[in-house]
C-alpha positions in Angstrom: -22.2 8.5 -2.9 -22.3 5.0 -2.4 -19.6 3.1 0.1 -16.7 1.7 -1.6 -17.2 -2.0 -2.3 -13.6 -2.5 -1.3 -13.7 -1.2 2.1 -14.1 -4.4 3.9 -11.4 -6.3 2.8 -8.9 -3.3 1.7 -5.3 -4.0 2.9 -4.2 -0.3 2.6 -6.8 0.5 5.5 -6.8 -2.7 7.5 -2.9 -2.5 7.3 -0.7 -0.2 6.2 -2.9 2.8 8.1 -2.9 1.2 12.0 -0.3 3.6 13.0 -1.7 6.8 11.6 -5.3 6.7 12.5 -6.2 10.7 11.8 -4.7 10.5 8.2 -7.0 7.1 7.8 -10.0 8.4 9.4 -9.5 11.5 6.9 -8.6 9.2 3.7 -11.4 6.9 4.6 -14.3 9.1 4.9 -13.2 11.1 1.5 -12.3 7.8 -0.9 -14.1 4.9 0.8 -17.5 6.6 2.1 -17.7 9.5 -0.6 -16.0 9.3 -4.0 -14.3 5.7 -4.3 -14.4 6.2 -7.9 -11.5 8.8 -7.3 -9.3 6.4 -5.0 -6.5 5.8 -6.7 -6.3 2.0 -5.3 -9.9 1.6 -6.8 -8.8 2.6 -10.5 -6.0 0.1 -10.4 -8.4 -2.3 -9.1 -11.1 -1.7 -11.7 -8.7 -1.6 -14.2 -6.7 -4.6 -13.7 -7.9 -6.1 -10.8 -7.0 -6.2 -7.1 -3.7 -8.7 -7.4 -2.2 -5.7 -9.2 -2.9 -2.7 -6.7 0.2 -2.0 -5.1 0.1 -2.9 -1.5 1.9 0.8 -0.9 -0.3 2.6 -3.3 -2.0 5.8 -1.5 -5.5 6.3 -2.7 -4.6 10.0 -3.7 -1.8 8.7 -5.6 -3.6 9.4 -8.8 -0.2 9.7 -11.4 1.1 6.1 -10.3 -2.2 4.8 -10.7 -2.0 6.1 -14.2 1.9 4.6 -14.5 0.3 1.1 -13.5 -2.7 1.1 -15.3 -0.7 1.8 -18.2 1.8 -1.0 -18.1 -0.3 -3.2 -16.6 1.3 -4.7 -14.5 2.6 -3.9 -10.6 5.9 -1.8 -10.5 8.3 -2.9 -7.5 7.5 -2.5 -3.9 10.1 -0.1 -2.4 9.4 -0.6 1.7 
């Protein structure tokens, strides 16, 4: 597959990931250089565009992309 469009500018990698560089390295190579159409982040994004990915969404965190997508709108941030 095709590289994830959303690689360059995603916040989740860039960001959230700095301090756990295996997990990213493992996360990135199976959602963002593989099958970004399973990333979690990329659904919501798709869906209902990039303002309402949650900035502490996982990519494999498949069911709370479905809760978002749902109600359409970003649930609260618990960090």
């Amino acid at each position: 597959m095709a590289e994830c469009d959303c690689l360059p500018g995603c916040p989740f990698f860039h960001d959230r990931m700095q301090n756990m560089p295996a997990l990213s390295g493992i996360m990135k190579k199976r959602y963002c250089l593989d099958d970004f159409m399973s990333c979690a982040r990329h659904q919501v994004k798709e869906a209902l565009g990039k303002e309402k990915v949650p900035g502490d969404l996982f990519p494999s965190q498949h069911e709370r992309a479905r809760t978002v997508i749902a109600s359409g709108a970003t649930p609260p941030s618990f960090a």
